[in-house]
N, C-alpha and C positions, 0 to 999 in steps of 0.2 A: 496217461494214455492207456496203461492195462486196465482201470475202471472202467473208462466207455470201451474197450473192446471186450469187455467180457462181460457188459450190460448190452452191448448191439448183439453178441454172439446167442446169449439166451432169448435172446429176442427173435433172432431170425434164423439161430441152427434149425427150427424143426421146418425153414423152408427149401423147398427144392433150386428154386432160384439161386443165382448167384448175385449175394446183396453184398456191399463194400458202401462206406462211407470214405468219401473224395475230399481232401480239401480243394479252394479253387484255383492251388498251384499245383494239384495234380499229387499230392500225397496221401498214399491209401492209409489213413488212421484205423479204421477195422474191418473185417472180412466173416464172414459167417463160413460154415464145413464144404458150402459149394463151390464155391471158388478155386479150390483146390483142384475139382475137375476143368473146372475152366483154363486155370493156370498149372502145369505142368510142372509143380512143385512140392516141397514136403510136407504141407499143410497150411492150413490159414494163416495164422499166426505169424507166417515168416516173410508174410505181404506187407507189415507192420510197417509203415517208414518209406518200403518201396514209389516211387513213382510209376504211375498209369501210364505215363505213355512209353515208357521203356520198355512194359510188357506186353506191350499190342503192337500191330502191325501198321496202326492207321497213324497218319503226320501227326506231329504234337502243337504244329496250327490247328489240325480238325477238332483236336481233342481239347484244346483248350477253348475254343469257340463255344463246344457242344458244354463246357461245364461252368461258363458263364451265362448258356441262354438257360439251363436250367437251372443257374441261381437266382436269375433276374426275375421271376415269378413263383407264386405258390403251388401254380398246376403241374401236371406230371409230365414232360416234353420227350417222347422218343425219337431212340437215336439206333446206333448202329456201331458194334466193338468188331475187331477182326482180331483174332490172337492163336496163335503158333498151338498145334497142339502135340501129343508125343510124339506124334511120328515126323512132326515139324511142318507140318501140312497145314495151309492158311483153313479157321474156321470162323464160320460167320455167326455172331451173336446178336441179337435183338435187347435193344437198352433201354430205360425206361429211369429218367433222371428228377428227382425233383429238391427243391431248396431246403434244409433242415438247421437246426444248429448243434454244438457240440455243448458240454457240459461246463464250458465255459462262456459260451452263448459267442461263436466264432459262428459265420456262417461256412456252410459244408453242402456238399449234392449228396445227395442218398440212392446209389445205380443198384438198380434191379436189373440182372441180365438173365435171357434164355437161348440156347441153343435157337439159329432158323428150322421150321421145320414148314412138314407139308399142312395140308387141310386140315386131314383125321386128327392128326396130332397135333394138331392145334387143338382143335375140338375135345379134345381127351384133357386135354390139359387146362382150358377153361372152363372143362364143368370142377376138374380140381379146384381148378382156385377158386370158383364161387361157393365149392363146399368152404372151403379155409378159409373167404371170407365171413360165409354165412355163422361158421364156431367163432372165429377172433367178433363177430360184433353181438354173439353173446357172450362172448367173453369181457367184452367192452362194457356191454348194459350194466353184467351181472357187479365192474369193477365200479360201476358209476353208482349202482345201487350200495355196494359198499362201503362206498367214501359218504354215499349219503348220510348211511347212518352212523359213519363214524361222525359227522362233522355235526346231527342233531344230537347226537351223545355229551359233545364237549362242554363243560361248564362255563362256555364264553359263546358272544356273540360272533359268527361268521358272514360277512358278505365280500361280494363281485360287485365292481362297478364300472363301468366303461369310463376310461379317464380324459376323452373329449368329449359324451354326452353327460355324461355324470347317470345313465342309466344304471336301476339296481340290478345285476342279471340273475344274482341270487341269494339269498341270505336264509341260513340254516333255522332252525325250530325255536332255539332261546331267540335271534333274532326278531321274529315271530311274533312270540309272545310277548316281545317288550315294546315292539313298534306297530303288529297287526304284520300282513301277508304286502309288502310294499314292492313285490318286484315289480319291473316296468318304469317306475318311477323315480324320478332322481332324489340321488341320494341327501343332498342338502335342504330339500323339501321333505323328503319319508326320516329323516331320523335326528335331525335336528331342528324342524317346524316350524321357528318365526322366520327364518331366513328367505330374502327374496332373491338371492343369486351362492351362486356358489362360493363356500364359504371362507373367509378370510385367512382361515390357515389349514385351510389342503394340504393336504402333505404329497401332492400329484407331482409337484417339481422338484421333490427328494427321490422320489421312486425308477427315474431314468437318466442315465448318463448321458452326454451332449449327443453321443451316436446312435442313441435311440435303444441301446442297451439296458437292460434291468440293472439296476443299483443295488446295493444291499440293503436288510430290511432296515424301516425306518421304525423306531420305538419312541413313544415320547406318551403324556397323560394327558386325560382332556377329562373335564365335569362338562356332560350330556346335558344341556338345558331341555328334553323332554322327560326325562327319569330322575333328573336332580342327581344320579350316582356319577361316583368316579371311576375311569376304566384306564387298565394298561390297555397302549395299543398298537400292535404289530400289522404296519405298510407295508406289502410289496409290488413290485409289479410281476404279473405272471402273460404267457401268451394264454389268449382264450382260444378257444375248439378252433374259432374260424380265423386263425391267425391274430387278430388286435392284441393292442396291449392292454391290460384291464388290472384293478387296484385290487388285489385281497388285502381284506382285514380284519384282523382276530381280534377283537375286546374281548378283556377279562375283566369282571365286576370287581375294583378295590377298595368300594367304597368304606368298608368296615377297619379296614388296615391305612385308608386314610385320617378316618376318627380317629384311629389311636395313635396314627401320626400327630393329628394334631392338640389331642391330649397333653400326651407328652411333652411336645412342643412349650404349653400354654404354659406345661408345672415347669420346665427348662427354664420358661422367661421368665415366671415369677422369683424364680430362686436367683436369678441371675438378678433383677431387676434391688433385690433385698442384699445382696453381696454388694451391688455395686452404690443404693444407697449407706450402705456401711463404710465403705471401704475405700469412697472420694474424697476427695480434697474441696470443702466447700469456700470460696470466696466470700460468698454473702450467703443470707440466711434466705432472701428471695431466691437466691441459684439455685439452691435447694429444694424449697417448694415451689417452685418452675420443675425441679427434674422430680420428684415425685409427684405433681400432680399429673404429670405425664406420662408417667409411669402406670400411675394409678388407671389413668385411663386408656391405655396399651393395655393393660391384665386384665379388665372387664370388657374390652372392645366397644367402648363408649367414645363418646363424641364430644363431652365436656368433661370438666371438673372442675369443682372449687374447695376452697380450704377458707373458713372464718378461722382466724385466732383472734380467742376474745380475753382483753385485757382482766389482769388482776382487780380492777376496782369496778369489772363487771358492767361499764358505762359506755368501753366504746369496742368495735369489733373492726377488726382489720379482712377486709376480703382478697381474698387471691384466685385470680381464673385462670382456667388451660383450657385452650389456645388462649394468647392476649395476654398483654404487659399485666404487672400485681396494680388493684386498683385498693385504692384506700376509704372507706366510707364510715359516717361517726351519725350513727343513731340516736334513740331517745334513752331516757336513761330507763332500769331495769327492763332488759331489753329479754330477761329470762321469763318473765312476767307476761308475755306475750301468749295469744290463745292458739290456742292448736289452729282451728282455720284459717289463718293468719296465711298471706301469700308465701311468706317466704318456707325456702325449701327445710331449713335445718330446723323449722320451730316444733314440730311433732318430734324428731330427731334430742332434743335440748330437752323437750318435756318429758320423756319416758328413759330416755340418758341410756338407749340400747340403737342400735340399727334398724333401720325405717327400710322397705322396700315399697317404690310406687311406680305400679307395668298399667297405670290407665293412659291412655290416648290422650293427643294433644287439645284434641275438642272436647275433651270433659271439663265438665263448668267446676272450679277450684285448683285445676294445675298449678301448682305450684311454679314458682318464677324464681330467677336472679334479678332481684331490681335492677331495671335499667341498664341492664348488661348484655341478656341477650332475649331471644325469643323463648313464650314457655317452654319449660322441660316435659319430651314425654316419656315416662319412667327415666327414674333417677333409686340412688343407694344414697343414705347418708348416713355415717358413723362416726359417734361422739367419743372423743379422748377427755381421759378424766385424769384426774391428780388429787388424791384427796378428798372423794365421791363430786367434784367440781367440774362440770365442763369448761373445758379450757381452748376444746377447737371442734371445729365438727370438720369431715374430711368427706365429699359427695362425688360422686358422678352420676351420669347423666346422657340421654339420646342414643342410648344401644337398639340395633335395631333389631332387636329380639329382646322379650323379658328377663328382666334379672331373675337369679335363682338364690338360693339359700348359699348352694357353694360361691355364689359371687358376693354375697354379701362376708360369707367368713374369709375368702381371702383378701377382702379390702379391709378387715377389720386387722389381721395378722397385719396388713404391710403399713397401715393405718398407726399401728402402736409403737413399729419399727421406726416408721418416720419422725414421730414426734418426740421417741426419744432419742434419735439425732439430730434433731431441732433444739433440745435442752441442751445436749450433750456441746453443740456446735456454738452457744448463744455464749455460755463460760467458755470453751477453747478460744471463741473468737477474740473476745476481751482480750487475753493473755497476749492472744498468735499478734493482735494489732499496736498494742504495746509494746513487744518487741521488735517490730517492724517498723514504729517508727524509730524506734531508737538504732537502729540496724541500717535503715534510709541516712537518717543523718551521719553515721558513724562511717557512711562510706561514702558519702556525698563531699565530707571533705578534701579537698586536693593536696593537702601536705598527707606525709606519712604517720600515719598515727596506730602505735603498737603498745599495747598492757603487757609488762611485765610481770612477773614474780617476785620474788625478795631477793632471786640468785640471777637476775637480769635474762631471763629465759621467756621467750614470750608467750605467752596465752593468750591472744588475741588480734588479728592486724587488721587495717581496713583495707578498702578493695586498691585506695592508692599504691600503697603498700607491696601487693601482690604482682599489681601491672609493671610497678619499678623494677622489680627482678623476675619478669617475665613466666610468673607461675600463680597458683590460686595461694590466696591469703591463708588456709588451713594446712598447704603442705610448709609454710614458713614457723607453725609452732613448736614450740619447743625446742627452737635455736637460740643459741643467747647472743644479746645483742651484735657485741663488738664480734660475733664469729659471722653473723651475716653482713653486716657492714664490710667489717677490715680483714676476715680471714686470721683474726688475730686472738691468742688466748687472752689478752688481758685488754680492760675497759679503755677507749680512746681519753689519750691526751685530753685536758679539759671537760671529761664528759660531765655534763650539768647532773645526771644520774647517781656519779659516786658520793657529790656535794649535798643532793639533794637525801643522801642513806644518813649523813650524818648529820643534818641539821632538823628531817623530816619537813623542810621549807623548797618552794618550787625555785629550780634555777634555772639559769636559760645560757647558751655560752655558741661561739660556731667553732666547728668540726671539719675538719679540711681531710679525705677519703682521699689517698692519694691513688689508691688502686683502681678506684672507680673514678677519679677523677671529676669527683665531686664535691662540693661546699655546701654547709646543711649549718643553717640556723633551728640549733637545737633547744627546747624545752624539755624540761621532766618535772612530775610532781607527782610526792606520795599518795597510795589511796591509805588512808586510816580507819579503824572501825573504832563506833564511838567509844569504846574502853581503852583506846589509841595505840591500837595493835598494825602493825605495817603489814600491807598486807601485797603490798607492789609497788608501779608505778605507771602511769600516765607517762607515753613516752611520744613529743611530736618533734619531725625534723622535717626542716622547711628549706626545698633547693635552693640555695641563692648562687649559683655559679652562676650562671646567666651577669646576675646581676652585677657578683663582683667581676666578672670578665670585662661586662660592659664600661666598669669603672674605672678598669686598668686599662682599657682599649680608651676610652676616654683622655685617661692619664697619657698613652702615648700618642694618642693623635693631636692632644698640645703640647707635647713634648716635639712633633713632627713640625708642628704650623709653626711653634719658634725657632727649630734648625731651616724649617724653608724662608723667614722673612730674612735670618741670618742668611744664608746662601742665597736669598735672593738679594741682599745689598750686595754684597760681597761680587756676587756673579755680573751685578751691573757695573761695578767700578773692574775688575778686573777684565770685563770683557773691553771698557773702556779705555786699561792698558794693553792689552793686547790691540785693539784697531791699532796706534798707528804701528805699533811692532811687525805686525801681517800688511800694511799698507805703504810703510816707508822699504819694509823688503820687496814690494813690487814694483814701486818706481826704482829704488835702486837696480833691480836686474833689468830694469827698463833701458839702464843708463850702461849696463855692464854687456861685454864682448860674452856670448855662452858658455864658449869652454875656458874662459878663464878662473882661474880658481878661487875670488872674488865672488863669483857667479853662485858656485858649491857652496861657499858659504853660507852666500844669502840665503840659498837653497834650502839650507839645514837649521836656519835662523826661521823662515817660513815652516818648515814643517815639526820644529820645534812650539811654535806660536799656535800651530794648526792640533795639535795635540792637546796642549792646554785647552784651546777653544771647547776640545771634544771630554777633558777631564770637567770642567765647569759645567758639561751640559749632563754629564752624568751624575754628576753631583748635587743636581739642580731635579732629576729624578728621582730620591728619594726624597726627596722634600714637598714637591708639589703635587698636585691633582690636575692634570691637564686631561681632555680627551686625547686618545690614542688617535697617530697619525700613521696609517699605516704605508709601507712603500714597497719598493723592490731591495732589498738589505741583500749583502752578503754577511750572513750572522758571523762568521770568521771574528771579522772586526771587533764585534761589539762584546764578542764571549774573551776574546783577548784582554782588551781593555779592561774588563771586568775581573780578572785573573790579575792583573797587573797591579789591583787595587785591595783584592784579596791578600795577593801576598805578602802588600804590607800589615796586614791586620791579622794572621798567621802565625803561631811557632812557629820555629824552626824545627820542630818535633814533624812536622806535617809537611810530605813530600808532595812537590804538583808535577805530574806527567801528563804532558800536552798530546798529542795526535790529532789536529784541528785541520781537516781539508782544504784549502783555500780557492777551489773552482768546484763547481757543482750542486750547490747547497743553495742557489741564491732561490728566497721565501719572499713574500710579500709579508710584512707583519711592520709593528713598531719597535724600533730599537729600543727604546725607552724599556719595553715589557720583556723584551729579550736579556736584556740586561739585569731587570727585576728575577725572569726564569733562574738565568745562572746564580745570580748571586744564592736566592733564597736554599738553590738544591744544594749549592757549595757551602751555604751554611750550615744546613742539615747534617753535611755529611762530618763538616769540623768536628760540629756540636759530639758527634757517634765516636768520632776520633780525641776530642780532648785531654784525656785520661792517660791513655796510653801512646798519643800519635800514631802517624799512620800512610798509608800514599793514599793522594787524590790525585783519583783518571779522570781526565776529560778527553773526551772525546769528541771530532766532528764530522762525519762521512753520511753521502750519499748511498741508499739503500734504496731496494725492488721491492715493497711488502705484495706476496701475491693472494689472493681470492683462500687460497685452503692455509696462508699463514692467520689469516681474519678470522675463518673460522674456528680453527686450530685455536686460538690464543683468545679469543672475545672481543677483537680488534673492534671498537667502535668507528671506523675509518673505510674508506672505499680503497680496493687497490689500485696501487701508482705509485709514483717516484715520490722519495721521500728525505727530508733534511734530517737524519736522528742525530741529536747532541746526548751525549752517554755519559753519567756523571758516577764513578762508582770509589765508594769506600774502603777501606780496613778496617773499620768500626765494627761495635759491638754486635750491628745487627738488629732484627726484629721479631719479634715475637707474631704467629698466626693471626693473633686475637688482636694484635696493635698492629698489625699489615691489615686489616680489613679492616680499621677505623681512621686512614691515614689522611683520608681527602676529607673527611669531616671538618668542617670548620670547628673553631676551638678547643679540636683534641690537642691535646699534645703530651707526649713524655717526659717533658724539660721540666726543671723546676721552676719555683717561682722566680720570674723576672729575668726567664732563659727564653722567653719566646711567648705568645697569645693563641697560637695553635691553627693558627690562619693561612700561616706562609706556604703549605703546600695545597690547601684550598683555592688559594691566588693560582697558583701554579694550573692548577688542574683548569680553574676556568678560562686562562688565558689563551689556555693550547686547544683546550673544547672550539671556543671563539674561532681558532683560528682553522678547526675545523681535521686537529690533529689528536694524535693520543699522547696519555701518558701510561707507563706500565714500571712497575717496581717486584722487583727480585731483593728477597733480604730470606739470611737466616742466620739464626739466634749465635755469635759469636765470630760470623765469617762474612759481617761485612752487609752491606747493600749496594745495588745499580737500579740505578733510575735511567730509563730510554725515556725520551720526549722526543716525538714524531710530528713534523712542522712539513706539509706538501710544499714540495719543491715546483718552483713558476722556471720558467724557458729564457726568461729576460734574464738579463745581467747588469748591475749598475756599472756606469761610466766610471772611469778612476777619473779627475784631475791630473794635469801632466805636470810631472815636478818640475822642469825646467818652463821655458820662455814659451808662451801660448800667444796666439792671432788676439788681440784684440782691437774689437772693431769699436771707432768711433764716432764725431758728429760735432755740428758747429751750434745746436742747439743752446738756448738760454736756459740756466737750468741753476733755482736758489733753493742754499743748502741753508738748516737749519740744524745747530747743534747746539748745545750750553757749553758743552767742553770748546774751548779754543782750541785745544790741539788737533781735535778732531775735525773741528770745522776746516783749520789750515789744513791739515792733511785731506781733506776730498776736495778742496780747491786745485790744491797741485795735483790730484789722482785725476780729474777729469780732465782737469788743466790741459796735462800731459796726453791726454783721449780727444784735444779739437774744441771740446766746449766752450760757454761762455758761462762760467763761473760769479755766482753772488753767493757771500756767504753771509749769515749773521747769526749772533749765538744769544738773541734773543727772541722768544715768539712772537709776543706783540708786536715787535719791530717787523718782523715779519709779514705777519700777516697788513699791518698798514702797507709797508710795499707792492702784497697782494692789490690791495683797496687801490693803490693809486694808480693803478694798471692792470687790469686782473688778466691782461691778454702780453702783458711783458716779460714771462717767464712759459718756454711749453714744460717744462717738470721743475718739482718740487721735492726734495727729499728733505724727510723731518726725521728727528729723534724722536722719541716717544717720553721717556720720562724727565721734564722740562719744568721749571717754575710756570708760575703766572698761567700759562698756556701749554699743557700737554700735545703728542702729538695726536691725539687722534683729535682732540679736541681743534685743534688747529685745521687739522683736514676737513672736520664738519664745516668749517665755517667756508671753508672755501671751496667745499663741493655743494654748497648750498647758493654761493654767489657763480661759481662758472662747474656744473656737473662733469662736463669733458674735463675736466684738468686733471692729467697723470702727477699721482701721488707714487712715492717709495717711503713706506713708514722701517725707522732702523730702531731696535730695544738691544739695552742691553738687556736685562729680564726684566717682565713684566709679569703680573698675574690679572691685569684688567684689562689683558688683548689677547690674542692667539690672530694664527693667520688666519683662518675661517673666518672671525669676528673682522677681521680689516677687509678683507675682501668682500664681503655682506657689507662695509662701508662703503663701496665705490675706491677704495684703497685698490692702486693696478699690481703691487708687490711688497710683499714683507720678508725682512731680513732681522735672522738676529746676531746681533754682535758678536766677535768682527766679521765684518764683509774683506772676502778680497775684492783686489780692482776685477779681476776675470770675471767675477761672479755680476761685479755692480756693470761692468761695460755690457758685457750678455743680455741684462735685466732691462737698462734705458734702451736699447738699438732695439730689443722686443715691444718695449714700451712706447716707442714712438714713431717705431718703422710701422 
């Protein structure tokens, strides 16, 4: 702000007026020495900031009206100030407003005020000011005259141009002389001359800001296609006399300081182009003369290049072109014997064994050619490399569209000599580099581990196998010796084939069991000898076979499994066969018995004695087989009891079990079968930790809340909700970091051999996944582990069975029983007997099924046994759901492995039981089945 007020003040102190620049909210930014008389203050200066209507008398509606209508035009709009003067008495001022800008190009009013006066002094006062005009517009001329000659002084081009006609309005004296006298004329026609409109990079849309403001100056280079030179050039936009916006621009001539730009340049790339063919990694020997013919023809600014390399026996020549793939071509023989006229390019080249230059036009009759490659060459360089006064290649380019010179022939012959002895230099390295690289290919293309020793078992060598097994590069593994990167151990492993192989200098091979790594390695080693049969290492390969021996052991025990399940599965069909009638003679008996008599209690205790057993044989019967999982509404309680109960017999007495087992709130939908598997394997687990020393085993069963920030807190793979946790926690040894984050691996394990396959808590994890729960494990190294398993809790509850005397409902229905046991047969005789029916039995198939045949509508049910001579039961049901489809079938097993209930049911079978049935169960089952 003090800049423009003390550029307006020199400007307009020498006038009498009172002149003030106004912004158009009415603040005075500067004031000239008259003003002071106008306003009744210490001097100009202190108007600074003031607002205009504060100091006048007229409304600051009038006053802002009046300095909006004179910004809205260029012309000069009078007005009319009234302002206080010393003696405080209203004076009337005559105003004279017109639009300007500030130094920041803001618009502003520019008020010229005078005292009103009369006639004379009016008169008196505009012959003043036409003298002050008549000096200020020789003052004007004399400053226009000035700028003139400064601006035809300047050693650059100056023009004006109107930036919506493109008119020239003026262009100084060098402009002049390097275009002729072009004002009038637009500028993309007078200084650039082919052009039919205005030119494609004006720089008119850098010069103004979106509000019609001057931008700052624009600088950028441009090559003049009427002078050929190159010019710095300085855009602006300025205002012209009559208000427009109009383009100045300065060119300075750089054209001299461009040459040496591009001098420079040309010696830059050469040098560069000569380091970097030094200094690459060549794949092939084409890569290379691909990147130096291209090179070659970048540093001469040419349009071709070729390279003959012509064989040692001087018979055949190999051509290579830039642009375009290396082409191969096999001429006549003494091919140097060839006459100068001769089309091709390199045969003047070959004959005088120096650099050839040829600047004749393409229409000169003898151009020289690339057979059948491209079109003739016009001017071309070609330069002979020698070996032994021999040509051995000739190196050319070609199509430059200016003549070659002598410096272009010396610096193709300098990068010419460079190349070719990178070419020799590259033809030996490559042999070697390819040699070892196959040998490097295959040495790491092996999948076993394979490491060279020294004579102190330290290695110098590993392949990429090798590296990846222990998670690092193959070079930071040398100089470890063997058995310390294997086993962490000073001294060579148990049976190492290596120690065997130091004293006999013969290959031996043996396997190696890494307990730490927990791995099994079918090991090799054999000496390297040099032929004066000096030891010079070892050849050392170890081949994983854990896989394979786990496979063999997991083999080993799952026929060690299918013989305890055919065993348990005889076993479980004859003893379930004693239990029927033990559960079935105690239900007719309390059939027969008063409730509360204590006869009743008995029976009572004899049934859920019988009902126990049932449930020990069927747990028994899962480890042994492979059935699909049946999933239901369980209260786990039950099944984690039982499980414990069985435990305990197979327990020291060193091993404490404390229970805390919920018995409402937990009930899950899952398969008891796998719940039972859960507990045992985690109760195994925790033995296995405890064996040594004993220890207490918690079990745990409670209902838990997991909420939304305990999931995220903990890594809960689980949605929050209600939840069954069974909590299994030790006094064992504990776990190590590094063996807690390998635990759900399948066939990890810690145990030794023939302590476990490493499976049992992989089972674990996938069952509870399945069921759409977690598991999470806490263990530290001497204090033990807890395992939480998180199974969602469902809203159902399973039914109990009532121990005493229940409703059963019966029916006078025909209904023939087929068993092989007599006892059994007699006993569902009397059970339905005693139920209303009408009872056939017989305990042989065939017999059976003829009674079908002679009546197939004289029985409405049919209950069979399942495992039966002659005639099975399902095989019995085929036959006779094949002669009457409606006929309700009840198929009974004691164990089977060639049925499940899914499979009878998919027969047209209406229900499946397995042995024993009670009467409640079997009377429930017919009344459903035939009502």
């Amino acid at each position: 702000m003090t800049d423009l007020h003390t550029l307006f003040t020199e400007l307009t102190d020498p006038w009498q007026d009172a002149c003030m620049l106004v912004n158009l909210d009415g603040t005075i930014a500067a004031a000239n020495r008259a003003c002071a008389a106008m306003f009744p203050i210490s001097g100009a200066r202190s108007l600074i900031g003031q607002r205009l209507f504060e100091l006048v008398l007229d409304s600051r509606e009038r006053l802002t009206s009046y300095l909006k209508t004179c910004a809205s035009g260029r012309q000069e709009i009078p007005g009319a100030l009234t302002c206080p003067n010393a003696r405080g008495e209203p004076e009337r001022y005559r105003a004279f407003g017109y639009l300007v800008r500030d130094t920041v190009h803001r618009p502003c009013v520019l008020l010229r005020c005078r005292p009103a006066r009369d006639a004379f002094s009016q008169f008196t006062i505009l012959n003043r000011q036409m003298d002050e005009y008549a000096r200020a517009h020789r003052d004007l001329q004399n400053s226009h005259n000035r700028l003139r000659m400064v601006l035809d002084s300047l050693d650059a081009i100056v023009y004006v141009a109107d930036m919506e006609t493109y008119e020239l309005l003026f262009i100084n004296e060098k402009g002049q002389k390097a275009f002729g006298n072009v004002t009038g004329k637009s500028c993309w026609q007078a200084l650039q001359g082919e052009s039919k409109g205005p030119c494609s990079f004006c720089t008119n849309t850098f010069l103004l800001h979106p509000d019609g403001s001057p931008a700052p100056v624009y600088n950028w280079e441009h090559r003049n296609p009427r002078t050929g030179n190159w010019y710095m050039l300085r855009d602006q936009a300025i205002e012209w006399t009559d208000g427009r916006m109009v383009r100045l621009e300065i060119a300075t001539d750089i054209t001299l300081r461009k040459a040496a730009e591009l001098e420079r340049h040309l010696s830059q790339n050469r040098i560069e182009a000569l380091l970097s063919l030094s200094q690459r990694k060549w794949k092939s020997r084409d890569e290379l003369v691909d990147f130096g013919l291209e090179q070659a023809v970048r540093l001469t600014d040419s349009g071709v290049g070729y390279l003959y390399l012509i064989d040692e026996d001087q018979r055949h020549r190999h051509l290579h072109t830039w642009p375009g793939q290396p082409e191969a071509a096999e001429f006549a023989p003494n091919p140097l014997k060839v006459p100068v006229g001769n089309s091709e390019v390199w045969t003047e080249c070959v004959c005088q064994k120096q650099p050839i230059i040829h600047n004749e036009a393409a229409a000169t009759p003898g151009t020289p050619n690339l057979p059948d490659l491209c079109t003739p060459i016009s001017r071309h360089i070609s330069v002979p490399l020698l070996e032994e006064g021999q040509v051995v290649a000739v190196l050319g380019v070609g199509k430059k569209t200016s003549p070659y010179s002598d410096e272009d022939a010396q610096q193709l012959t300098l990068f010419a000599q460079n190349m070719w002895h990178i070419i020799r230099q590259h033809s030996s390295e490559r042999a070697i580099r390819e040699a070892k690289e196959r040998w490097e290919l295959t040495y790491n293309a092996i999948e076993e581990i394979v490491t060279i020793h020294d004579e102190e078992m330290r290695l110098v060598l590993a392949n990429k196998t090798a590296g990846d097994f222990f998670g690092t590069s193959p070079a930071s593994l040398i100089g470890m010796k063997c058995h310390t990167l294997f086993r962490g151990s000073d001294e060579p492993c148990e049976g190492c084939p290596e120690v065997m192989a130091r004293e006999d200098l013969q290959p031996h091979e043996g396997v190696v069991r890494h307990d730490n790594l927990n791995v099994i390695y079918q090991v090799s080693s054999a000496p390297l000898i040099d032929p004066d049969n000096t030891l010079r290492g070892f050849v050392h390969i170890a081949k994983d076979v854990t896989k394979q021996y786990l496979l063999q052991e997991q083999l080993r025990q799952t026929q060690k499994m299918e013989a305890l399940g055919t065993l348990a599965g005889g076993i479980a069909h004859d003893f379930n066969n004693i239990l029927s009638p033990i559960l079935g003679y105690s239900d007719l008996s309390l059939l027969q018995t008063a409730p509360d008599s204590s006869l009743a209690g008995d029976l009572i205790q004899i049934k859920k004695a019988a009902e126990r057993a049932k449930c020990l044989v069927q747990q028994i019967l899962a480890f042994s087989r492979k059935a699909p999982t049946e999933s239901q509404s369980i209260d786990p309680h039950l099944v984690i009891k039982e499980a414990l109960k069985l435990l305990r017999a197979s327990l020291p007495s060193t091993i404490e079990i404390q229970q805390n087992i919920a018995v409402t709130g937990c009930t899950v939908f899952a398969d008891p079968t796998q719940i039972h598997q859960i507990v045992m394997n985690l109760c195994t687990n925790a033995y296995h930790a405890m064996q040594q020393s004993g220890g207490i085993l918690r079990v745990s069963l409670q209902q838990v809340t997991v909420t939304e920030a305990e999931v995220d807190e903990q890594g809960m793979d689980i949605d929050p909700g209600v939840f069954a946790r069974l909590t299994i926690r030790d006094t064992g040894c504990g776990m190590e970091p590094r063996v807690l984050d390998r635990i759900f691996d399948p066939y990890f394990t810690t145990k030794k051999k023939g302590e476990g396959t490493g499976l049992g808590l992989s089972v674990v994890h996938g069952i509870v996944k399945n069921y759409r729960g977690h598991v999470s494990v806490e263990s530290e190294r001497d204090k033990g582990t807890t395992v939480h398993v998180y199974l969602p809790r469902i809203l159902a509850t399973p039914t109990d069975a009532d121990d005493g005397q229940v409703y059963l409902p019966g029916g006078d229905e025909r209904i023939l029983v087929v068993d092989d046991e007599e006892t059994i047969a007699t006993l569902m005789e009397r059970m339905l007997g005693s139920l209303g029916y009408q009872v056939h039995t017989t305990t042989a198939s065939p017999e059976a099924l003829d009674l079908f045949h002679e009546n197939p509508y004289g029985f409405d049910l049919i209950i069979s046994d399942m495992t039966m001579p002659h005639l099975t039961g399902t095989e019995l049901s085929q036959l006779v759901l094949m002669e009457r489809p409606d006929m309700p079938i009840i198929l009974c097993t004691g164990f089977s492995k060639l049925i499940t209930r899914e499979m009878a049911l998919a027969m047209g079978i209406r229900e499946f039981f397995t042995k024993p049935v009670t009467l409640h169960e079997l009377a429930m089952a017919i009344r459903r089945i035939l009502t």
